[in-house]
MARROLO-829993 format. One record per residue (C-alpha): x, y, z; residue number from 0. Coordinates in nm, 3 decimals, padded with zeros to 5 digits. Each point is the difference from the previous one (the first is absolute). Layout:
N
node x->X | y->Y | z->Z | nr->NUM
...
! end
This chain:
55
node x->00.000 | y->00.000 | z->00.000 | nr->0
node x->00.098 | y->00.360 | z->-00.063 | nr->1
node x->00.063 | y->00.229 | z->00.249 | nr->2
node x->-00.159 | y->00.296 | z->-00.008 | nr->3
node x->00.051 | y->00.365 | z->00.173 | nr->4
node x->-00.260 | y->00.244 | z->00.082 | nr->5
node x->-00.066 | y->00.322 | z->-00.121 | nr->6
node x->-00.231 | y->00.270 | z->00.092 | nr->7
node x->-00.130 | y->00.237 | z->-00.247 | nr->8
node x->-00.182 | y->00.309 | z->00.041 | nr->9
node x->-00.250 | y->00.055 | z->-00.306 | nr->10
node x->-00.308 | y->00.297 | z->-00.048 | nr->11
node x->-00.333 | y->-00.167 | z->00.033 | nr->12
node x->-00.070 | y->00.038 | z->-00.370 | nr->13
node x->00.300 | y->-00.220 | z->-00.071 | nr->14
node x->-00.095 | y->-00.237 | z->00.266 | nr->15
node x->-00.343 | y->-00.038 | z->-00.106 | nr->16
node x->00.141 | y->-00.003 | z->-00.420 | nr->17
node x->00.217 | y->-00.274 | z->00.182 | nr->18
node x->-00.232 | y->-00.215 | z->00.170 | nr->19
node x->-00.273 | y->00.036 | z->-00.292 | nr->20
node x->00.257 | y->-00.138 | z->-00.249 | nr->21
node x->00.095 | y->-00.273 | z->00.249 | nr->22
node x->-00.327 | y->-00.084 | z->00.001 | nr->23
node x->-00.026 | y->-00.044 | z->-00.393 | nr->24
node x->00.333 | y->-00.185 | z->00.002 | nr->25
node x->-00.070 | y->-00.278 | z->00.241 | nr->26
node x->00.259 | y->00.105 | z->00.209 | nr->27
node x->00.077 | y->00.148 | z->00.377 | nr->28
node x->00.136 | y->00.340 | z->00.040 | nr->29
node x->00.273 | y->-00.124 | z->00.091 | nr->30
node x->00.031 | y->-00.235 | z->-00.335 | nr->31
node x->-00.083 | y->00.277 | z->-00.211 | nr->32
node x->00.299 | y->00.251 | z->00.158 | nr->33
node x->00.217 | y->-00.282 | z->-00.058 | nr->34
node x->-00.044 | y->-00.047 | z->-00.358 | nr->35
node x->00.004 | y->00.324 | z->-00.079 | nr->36
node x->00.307 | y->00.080 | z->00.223 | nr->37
node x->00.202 | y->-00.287 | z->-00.201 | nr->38
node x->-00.128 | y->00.094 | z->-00.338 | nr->39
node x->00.121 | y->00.372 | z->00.042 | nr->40
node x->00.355 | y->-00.171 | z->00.156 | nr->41
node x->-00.007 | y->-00.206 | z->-00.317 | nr->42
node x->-00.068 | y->00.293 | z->-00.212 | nr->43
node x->00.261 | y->00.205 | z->00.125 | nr->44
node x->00.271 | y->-00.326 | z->-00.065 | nr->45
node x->-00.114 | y->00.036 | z->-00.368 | nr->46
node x->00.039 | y->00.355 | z->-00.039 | nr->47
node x->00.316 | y->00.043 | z->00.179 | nr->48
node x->00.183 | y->-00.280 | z->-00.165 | nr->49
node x->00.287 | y->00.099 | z->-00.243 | nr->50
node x->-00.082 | y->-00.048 | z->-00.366 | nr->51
node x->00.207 | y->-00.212 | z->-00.192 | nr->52
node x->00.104 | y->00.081 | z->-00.320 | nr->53
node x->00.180 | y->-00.262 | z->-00.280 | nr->54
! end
């Protein structure tokens, strides 16, 4: 199993409720959803920031 930290994040109630609507539609916890969308913008970054290479 993989061990996991905690993390507390302040949001505006808009977001939180955009948040926990879209959870909702997803399947998914909160918690899931932050997650995913946490490592896909980690992932992103990786892509962009990776050197091009040129033949």
């Amino acid at each position: 199993m993989t061990n996991k930290r905690d993390l507390r994040l302040r949001v505006s109630e808009k977001l939180y409720a955009e948040l926990m609507q879209w959870s909702a539609e997803e399947l998914r916890s909160m918690n899931g959803l932050v997650e995913y969308l946490l490592t896909e913008a980690v992932r992103k970054r990786k892509r962009t920031s990776e050197p091009e290479h040129k033949e």
